[in-house]
KOLLO-282624 format. One record per residue (C-alpha): residue number from 1; x, y, z. Coordinates in nm, 4 decimals. Layout:
site num NUM; x X; y Y; z Z
...
This chain:
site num 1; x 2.8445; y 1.7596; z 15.1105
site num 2; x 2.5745; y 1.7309; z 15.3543
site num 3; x 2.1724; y 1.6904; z 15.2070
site num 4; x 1.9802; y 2.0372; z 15.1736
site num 5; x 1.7701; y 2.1294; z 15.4326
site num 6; x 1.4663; y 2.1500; z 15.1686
site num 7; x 1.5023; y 1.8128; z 14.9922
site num 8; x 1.1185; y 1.9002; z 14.8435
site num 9; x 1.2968; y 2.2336; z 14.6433
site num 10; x 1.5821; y 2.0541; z 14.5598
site num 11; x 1.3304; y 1.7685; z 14.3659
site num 12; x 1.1365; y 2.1265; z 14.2317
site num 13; x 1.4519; y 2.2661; z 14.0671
site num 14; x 1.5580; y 1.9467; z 13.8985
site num 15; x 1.2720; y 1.8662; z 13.7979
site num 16; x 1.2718; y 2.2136; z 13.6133
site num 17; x 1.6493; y 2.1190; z 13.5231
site num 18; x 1.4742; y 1.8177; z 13.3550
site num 19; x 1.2085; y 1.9913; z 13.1496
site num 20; x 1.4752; y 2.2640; z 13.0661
site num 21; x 1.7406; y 2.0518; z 12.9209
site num 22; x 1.5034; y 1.8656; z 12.6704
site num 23; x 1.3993; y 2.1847; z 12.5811
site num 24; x 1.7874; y 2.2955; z 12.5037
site num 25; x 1.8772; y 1.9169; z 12.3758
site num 26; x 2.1454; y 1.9433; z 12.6780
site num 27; x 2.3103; y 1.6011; z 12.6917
site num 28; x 2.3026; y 1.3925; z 13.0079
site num 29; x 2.6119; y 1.4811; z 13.1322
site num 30; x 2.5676; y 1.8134; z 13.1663
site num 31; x 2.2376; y 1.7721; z 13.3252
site num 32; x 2.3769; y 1.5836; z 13.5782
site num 33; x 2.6239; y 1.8531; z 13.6489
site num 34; x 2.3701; y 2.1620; z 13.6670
site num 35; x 2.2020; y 1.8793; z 13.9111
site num 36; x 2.5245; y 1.8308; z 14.1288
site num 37; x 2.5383; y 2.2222; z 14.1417
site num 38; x 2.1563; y 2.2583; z 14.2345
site num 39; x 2.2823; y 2.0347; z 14.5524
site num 40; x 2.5860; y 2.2381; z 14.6450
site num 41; x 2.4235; y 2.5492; z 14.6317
site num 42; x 2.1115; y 2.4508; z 14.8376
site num 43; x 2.3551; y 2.2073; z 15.0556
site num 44; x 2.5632; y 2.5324; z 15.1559
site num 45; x 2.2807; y 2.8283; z 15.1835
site num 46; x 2.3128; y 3.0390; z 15.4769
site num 47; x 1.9371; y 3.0881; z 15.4824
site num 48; x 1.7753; y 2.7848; z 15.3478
site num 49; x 1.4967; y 2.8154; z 15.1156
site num 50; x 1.5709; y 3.1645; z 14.9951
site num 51; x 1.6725; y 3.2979; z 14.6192
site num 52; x 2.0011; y 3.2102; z 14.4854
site num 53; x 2.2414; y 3.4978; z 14.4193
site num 54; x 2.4064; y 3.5084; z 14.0565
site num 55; x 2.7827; y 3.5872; z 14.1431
site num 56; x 2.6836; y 3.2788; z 14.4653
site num 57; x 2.6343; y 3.0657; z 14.1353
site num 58; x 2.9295; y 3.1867; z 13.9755
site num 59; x 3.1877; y 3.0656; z 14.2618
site num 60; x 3.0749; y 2.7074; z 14.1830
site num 61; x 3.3297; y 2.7218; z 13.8837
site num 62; x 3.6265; y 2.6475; z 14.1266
site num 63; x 3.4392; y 2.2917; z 14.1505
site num 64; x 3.4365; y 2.2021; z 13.7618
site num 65; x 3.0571; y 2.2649; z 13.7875
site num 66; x 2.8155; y 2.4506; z 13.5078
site num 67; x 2.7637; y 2.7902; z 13.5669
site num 68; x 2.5486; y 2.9116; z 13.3090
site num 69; x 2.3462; y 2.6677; z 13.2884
site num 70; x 2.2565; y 2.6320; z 13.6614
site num 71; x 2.1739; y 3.0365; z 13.6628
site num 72; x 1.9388; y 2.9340; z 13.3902
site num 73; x 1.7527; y 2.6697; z 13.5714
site num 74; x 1.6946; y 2.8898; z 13.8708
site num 75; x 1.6127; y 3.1671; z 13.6886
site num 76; x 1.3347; y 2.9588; z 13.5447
site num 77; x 1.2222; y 2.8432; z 13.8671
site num 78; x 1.2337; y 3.2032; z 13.9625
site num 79; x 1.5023; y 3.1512; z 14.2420
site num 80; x 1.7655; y 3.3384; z 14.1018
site num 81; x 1.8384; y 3.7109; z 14.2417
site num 82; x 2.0810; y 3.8747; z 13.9990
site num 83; x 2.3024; y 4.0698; z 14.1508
site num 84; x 2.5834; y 4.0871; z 13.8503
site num 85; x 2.7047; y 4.4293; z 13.7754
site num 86; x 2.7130; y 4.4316; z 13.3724
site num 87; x 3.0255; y 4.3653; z 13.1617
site num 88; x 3.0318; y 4.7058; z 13.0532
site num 89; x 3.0279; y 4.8506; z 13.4555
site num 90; x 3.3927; y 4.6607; z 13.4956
site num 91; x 3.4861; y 4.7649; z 13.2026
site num 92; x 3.4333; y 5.0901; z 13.2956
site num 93; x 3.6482; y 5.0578; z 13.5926
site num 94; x 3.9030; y 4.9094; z 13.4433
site num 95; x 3.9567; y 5.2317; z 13.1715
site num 96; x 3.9410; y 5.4632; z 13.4227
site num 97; x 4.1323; y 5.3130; z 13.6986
site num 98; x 4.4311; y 5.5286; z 13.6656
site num 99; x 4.2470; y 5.8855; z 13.6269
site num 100; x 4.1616; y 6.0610; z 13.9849
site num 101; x 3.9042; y 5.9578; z 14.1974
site num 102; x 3.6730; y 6.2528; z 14.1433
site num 103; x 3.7000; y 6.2460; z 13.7625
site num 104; x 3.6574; y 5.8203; z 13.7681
site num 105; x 3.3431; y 5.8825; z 13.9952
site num 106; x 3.2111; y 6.1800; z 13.7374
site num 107; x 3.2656; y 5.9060; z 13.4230
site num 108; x 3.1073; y 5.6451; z 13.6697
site num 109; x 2.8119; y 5.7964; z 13.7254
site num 110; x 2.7727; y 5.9422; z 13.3019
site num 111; x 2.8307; y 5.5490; z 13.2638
site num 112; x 2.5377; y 5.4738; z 13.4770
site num 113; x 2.2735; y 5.7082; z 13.3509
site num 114; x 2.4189; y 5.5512; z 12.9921
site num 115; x 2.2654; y 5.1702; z 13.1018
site num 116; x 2.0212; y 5.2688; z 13.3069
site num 117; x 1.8564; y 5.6390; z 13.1410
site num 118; x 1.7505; y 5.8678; z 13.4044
site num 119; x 1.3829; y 5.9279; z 13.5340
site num 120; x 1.4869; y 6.2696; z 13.6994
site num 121; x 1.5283; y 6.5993; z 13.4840
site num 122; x 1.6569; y 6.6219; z 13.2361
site num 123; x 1.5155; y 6.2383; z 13.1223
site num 124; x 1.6972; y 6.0386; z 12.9172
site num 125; x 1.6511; y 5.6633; z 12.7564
site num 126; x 1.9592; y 5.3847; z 12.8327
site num 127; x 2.1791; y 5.3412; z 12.5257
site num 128; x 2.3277; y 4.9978; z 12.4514
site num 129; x 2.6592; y 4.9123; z 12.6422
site num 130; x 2.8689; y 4.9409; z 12.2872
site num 131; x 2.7871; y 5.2747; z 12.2838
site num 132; x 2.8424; y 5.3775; z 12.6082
site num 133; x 3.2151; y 5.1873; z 12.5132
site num 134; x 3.2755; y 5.3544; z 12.1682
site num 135; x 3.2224; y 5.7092; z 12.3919
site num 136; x 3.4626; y 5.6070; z 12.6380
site num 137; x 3.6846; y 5.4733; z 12.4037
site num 138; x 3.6852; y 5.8118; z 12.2186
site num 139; x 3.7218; y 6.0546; z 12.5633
site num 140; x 3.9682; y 5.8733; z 12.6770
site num 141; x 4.3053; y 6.0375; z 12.5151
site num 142; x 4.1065; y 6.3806; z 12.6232
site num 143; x 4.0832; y 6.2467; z 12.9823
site num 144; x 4.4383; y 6.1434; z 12.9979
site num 145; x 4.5149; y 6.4874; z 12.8954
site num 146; x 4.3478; y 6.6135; z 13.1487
site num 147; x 4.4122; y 6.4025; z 13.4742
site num 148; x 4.7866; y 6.5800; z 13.4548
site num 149; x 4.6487; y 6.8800; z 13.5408
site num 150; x 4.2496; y 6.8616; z 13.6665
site num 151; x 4.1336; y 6.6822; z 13.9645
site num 152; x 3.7644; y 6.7194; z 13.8751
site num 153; x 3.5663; y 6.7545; z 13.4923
site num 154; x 3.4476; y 7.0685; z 13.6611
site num 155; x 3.8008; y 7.2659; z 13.6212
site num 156; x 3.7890; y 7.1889; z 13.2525
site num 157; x 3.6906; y 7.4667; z 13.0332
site num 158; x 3.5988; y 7.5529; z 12.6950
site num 159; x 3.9874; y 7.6307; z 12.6209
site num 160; x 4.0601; y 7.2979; z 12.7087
site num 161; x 3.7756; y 7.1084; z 12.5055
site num 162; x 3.9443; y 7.2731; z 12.1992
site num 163; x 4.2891; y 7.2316; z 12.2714
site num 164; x 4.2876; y 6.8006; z 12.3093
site num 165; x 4.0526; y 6.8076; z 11.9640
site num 166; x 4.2211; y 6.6362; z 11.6793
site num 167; x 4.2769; y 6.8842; z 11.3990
site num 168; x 3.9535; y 6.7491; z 11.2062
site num 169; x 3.8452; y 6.4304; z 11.0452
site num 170; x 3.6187; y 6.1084; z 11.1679
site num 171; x 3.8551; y 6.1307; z 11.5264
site num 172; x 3.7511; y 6.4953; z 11.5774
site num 173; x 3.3972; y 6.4277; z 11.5167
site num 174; x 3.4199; y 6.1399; z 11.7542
site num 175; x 3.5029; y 6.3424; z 11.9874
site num 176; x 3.3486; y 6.6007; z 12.0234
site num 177; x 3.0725; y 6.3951; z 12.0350
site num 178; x 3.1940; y 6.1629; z 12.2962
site num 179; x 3.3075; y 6.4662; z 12.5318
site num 180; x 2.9340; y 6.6473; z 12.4535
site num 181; x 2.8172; y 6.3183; z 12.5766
site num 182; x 2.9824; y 6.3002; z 12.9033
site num 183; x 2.9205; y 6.6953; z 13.0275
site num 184; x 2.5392; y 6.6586; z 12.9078
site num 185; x 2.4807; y 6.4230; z 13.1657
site num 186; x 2.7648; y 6.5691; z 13.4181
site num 187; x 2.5729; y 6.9304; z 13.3951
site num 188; x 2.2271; y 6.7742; z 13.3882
site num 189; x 2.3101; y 6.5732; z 13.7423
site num 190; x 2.5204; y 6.9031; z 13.8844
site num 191; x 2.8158; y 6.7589; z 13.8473
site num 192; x 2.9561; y 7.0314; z 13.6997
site num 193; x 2.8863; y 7.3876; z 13.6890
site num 194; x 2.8848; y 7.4224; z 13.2790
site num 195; x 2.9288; y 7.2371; z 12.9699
site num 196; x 3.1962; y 7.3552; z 12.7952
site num 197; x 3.1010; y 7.1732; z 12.4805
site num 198; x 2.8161; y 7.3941; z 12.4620
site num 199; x 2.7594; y 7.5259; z 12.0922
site num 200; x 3.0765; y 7.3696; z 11.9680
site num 201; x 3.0910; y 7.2768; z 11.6191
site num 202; x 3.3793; y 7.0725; z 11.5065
site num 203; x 3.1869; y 6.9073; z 11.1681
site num 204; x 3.1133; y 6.5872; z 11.0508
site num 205; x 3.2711; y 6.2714; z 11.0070
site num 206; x 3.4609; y 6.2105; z 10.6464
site num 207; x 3.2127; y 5.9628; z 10.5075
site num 208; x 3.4063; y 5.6013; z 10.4162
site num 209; x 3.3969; y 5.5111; z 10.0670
site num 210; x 3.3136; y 5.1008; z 10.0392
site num 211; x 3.6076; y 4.9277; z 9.8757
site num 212; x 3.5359; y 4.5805; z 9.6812
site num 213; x 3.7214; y 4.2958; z 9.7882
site num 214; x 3.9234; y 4.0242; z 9.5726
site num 215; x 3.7650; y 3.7647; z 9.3408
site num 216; x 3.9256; y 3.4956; z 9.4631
site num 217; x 3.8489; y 3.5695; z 9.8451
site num 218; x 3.5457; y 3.5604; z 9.7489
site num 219; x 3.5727; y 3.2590; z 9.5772
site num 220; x 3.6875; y 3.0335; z 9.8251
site num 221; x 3.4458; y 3.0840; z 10.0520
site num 222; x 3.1518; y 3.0300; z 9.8446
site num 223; x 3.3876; y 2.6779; z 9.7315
site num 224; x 3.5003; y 2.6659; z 10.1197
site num 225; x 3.4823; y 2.2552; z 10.2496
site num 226; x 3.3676; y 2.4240; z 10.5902
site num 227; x 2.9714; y 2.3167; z 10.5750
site num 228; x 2.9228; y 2.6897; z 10.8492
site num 229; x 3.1830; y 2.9238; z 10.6569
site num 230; x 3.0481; y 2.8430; z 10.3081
site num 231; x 2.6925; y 2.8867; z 10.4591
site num 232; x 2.7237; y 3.2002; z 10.6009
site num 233; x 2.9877; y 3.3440; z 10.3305
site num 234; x 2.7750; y 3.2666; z 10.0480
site num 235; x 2.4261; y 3.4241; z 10.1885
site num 236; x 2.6517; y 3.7709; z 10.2238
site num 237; x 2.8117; y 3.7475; z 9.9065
site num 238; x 2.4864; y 3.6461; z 9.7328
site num 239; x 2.2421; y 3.8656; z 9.9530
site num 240; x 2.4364; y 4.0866; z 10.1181
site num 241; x 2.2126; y 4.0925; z 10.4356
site num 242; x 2.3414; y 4.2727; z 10.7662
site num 243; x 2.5894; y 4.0929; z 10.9806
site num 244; x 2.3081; y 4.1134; z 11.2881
site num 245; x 2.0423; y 3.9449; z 11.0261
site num 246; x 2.2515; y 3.6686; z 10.9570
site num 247; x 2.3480; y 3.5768; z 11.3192
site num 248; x 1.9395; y 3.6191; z 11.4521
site num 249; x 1.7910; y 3.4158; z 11.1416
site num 250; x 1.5726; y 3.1125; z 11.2369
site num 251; x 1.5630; y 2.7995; z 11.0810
site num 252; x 1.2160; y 2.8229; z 10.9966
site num 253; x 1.2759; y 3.1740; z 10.8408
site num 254; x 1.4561; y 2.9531; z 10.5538
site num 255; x 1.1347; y 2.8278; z 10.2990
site num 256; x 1.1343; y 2.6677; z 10.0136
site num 257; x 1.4071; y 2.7976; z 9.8407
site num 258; x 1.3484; y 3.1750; z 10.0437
site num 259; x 1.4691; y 3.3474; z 10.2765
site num 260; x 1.1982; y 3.5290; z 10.5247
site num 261; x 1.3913; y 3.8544; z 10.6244
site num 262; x 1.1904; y 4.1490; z 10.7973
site num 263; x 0.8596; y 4.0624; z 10.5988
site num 264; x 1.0097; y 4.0432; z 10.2417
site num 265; x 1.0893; y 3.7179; z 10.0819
site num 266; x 1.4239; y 3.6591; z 9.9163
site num 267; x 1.4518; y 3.4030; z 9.6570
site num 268; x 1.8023; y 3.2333; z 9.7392
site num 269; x 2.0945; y 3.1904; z 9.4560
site num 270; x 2.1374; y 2.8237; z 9.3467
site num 271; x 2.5171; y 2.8670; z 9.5322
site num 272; x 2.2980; y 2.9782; z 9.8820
site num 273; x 2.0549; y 2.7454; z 9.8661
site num 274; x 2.3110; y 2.4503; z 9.8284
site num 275; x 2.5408; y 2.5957; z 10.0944
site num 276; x 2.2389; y 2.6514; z 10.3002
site num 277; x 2.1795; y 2.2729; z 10.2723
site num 278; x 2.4838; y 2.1060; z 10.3353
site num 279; x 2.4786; y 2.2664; z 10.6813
site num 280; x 2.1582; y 2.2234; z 10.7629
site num 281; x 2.2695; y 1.8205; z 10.7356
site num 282; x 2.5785; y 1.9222; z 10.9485
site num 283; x 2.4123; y 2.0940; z 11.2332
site num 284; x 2.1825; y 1.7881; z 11.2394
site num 285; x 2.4120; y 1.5787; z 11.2575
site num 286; x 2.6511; y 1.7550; z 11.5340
site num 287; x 2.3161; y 1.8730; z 11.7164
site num 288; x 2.0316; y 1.6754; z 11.6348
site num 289; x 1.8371; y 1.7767; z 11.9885
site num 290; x 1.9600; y 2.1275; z 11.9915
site num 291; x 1.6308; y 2.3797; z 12.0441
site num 292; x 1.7645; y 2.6966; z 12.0133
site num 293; x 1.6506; y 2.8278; z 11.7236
site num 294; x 1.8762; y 3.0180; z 11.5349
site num 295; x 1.9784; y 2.8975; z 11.2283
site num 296; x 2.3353; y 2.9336; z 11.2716
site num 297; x 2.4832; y 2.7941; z 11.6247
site num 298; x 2.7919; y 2.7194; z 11.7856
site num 299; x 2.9037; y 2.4745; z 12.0950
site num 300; x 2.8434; y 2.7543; z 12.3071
site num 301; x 2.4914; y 2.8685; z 12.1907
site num 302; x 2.3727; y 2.5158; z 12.1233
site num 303; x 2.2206; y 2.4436; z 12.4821
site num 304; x 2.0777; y 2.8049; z 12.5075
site num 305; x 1.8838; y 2.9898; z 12.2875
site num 306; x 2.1095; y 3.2963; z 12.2299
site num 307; x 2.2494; y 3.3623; z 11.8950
site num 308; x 2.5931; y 3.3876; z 11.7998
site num 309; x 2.7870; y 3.6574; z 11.8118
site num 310; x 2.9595; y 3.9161; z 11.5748
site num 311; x 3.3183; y 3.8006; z 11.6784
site num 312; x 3.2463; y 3.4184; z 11.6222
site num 313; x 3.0909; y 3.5146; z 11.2848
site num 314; x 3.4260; y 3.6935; z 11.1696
site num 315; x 3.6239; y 3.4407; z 11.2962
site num 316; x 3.4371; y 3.1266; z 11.1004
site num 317; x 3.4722; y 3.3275; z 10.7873
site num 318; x 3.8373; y 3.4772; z 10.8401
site num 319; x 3.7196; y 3.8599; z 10.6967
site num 320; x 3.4965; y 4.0922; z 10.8198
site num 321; x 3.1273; y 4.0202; z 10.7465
site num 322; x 3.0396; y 4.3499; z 10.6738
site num 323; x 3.3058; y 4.3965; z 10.4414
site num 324; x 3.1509; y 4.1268; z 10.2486
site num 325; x 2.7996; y 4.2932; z 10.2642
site num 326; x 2.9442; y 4.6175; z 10.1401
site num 327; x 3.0941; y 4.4537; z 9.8744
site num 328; x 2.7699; y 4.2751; z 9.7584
site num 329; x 2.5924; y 4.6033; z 9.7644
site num 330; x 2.8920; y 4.7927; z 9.5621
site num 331; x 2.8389; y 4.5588; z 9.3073
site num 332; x 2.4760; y 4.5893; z 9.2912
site num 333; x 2.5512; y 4.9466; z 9.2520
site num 334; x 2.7957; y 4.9460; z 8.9824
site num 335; x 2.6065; y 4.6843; z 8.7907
site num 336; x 2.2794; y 4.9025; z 8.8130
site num 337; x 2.4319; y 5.2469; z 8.7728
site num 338; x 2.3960; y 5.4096; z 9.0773
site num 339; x 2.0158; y 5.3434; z 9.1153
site num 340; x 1.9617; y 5.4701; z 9.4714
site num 341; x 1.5952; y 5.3360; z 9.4824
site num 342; x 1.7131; y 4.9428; z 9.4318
site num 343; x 1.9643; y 4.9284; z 9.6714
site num 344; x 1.7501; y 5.0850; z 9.8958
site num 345; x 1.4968; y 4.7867; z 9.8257
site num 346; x 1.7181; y 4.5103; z 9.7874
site num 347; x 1.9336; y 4.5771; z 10.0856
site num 348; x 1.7318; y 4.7483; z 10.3625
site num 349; x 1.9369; y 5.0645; z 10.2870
site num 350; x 1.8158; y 5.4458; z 10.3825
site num 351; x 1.8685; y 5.7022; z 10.0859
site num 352; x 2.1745; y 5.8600; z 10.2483
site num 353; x 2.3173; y 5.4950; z 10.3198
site num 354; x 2.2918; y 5.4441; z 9.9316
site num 355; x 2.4541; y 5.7239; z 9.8448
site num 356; x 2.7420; y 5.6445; z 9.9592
site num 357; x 2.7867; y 5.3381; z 9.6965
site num 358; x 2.6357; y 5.5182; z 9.4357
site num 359; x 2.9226; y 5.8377; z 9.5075
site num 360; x 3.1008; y 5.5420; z 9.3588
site num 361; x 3.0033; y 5.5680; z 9.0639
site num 362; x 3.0564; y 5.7360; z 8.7233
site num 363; x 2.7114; y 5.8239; z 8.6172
site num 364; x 2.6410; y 5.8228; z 8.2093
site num 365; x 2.4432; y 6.0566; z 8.0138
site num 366; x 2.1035; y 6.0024; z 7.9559
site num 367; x 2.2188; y 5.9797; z 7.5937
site num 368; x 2.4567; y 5.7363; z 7.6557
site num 369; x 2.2693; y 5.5188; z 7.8935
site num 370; x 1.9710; y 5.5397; z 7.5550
site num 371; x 2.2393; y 5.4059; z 7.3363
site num 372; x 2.3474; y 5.1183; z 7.5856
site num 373; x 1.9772; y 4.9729; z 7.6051
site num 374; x 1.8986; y 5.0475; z 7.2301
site num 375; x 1.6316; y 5.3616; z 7.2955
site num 376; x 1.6019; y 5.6356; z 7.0966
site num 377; x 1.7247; y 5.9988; z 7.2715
site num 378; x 1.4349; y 6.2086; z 7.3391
């Protein structure tokens, strides 16, 4: 590999590569490695001393070298030009690949105004990429339908909205929804001459009643051996806070015995705040110059700062974390007899949220409920 033609940037970037790893607590191996890349990429430039293109960073996997990493150094030394499409645009692609061209280029360009919003009339923010997916993911049997018969979303007509509709229920809702989505944006960019979903109403969604889970599932994970699972089971059994809340806590959001959660304090069970401790010892000792600062991490997240996601979380505890929350906040319920008003301020809940564990349960008579706590009936 011959030297860089700018030996001067090459020093710049690992110096940065320097100051960035102690930040991360990356090990000396690896900064060696995002080194070694810095070399090849600025060894093999076609115009030397210009930005670094992302997917240019990515090829560098065929020699063993760092990826991520290295697009982090550069983008710190703001030499980076990212030119990655987003996970969600191939995935896009992908779905669609077997529809017709015009119909893939109509869902293509609904996808796009989905990321990105739209500054032209009509205006409209970006929604996140899941649900730009969970639409797809919901059209698609109505698209599949269609591509047998329709070259273009513009031959489809009212007739044929109602006709791929599942009878009713939660997939009818869905959609419905999902196809309004799509000919919004279609008949806001001319794509089509009309919306067909116009002034459709195919109800709501059948609301899911929360089921408890077992004792003893519960159990073992607050007994689990697993420092992480017995951590993070026993804050959702305990606390029942929101999968997201759990994987974006801090370590320095954990005080004294409290939790720090969206500017309430939550004093921890004696089960939490021993779980919480025995892996605070075990990340220390498995990352001890880690500085990402979420409390829970991973070998993937421990060089970066990003926090773990929902499908690792699952995984380390074997059952879904929500279905742990929701069991938590059923018991709450059940145990305070349907009071709307505490879940709502023990659990972050709205009113119509709480309602559907209190729906769960049978509701005494004010005379009865006297005679449990020993008050005389009005």
């Amino acid at each position: 590999m011959p030297d860089p033609v700018s030996p001067e940037l090459l020093e710049s970037l690992e110096a940065t590569c320097l100051d960035l790893g102690e930040q991360r607590g990356w090990t000396r191996d690896l900064t060696g490695a995002v080194n070694r890349a810095l070399k090849v990429l600025l060894a093999t430039q076609d115009t030397p001393g210009s930005p670094v293109d992302a997917t240019r960073v990515a090829m560098i996997r065929e020699l063993a070298l760092p990826v991520r990493p290295t697009i982090e150094v550069l983008d710190h030394a703001g030499f980076l030009t990212d030119d990655r499409s987003p996970a969600v645009t191939a995935w896009v692609e992908r779905k669609t690949a077997h529809l017709p061209a015009q119909i893939r280029s109509e869902i293509a360009e609904w996808a796009d105004v989905m990321q990105n919003g739209s500054t032209v009339t009509p205006r409209r923010h970006p929604r996140s990429h899941r649900t730009t997916r969970n639409h797809l993911y919901a059209a698609l049997p109505a698209l599949d339908s269609w591509a047998t018969t329709r070259q273009s979303l513009r031959e489809v007509t009212r007739d044929d909205v109602v006709a791929v509709l599942p009878v009713g229920g939660t997939d009818r809702s869905e959609m419905a929804s999902s196809l309004r989505s799509i000919f919004q944006v279609l008949h806001g960019r001319r794509r089509v001459f009309t919306n067909p979903t116009t002034r459709m109403k195919v109800g709501m969604p059948e609301p899911r009643t929360p089921v408890s889970m077992d004792v003893p599932v519960l159990r073992r994970l607050v007994d689990d051996s697993d420092p992480v699972r017995a951590a993070c089971g026993t804050l959702l059994i305990f606390h029942g806070l929101r999968p997201l809340q759990l994987r974006t806590l801090s370590v320095t959001d954990v005080i004294d015995g409290r939790l720090a959660i969206e500017g309430r304090k939550i004093l921890l069970a004696p089960q939490a705040r021993a779980a919480l401790k025995g892996y605070l010892v075990y990340r220390e000792q498995k990352w001890p110059n880690s500085g990402n600062p979420h409390l829970f991490i991973n070998q993937a997240t421990a060089g970066h700062l990003t926090p773990v996601t929902g499908k690792w979380l699952n995984k380390v505890l074997g059952i879904s974390a929500q279905a742990l929350r929701e069991d938590r906040i059923l018991d709450e319920a059940h145990a305070s007899e349907g009071d709307a008003r505490r879940l709502a301020d023990l659990f972050g809940l709205t009113v119509n949220a709480a309602q559907r564990y209190t729906a769960t349960v049978d509701h005494v008579s004010f005379a009865e409920h006297h005679k449990r706590t020993g008050q005389s009936t009005p």
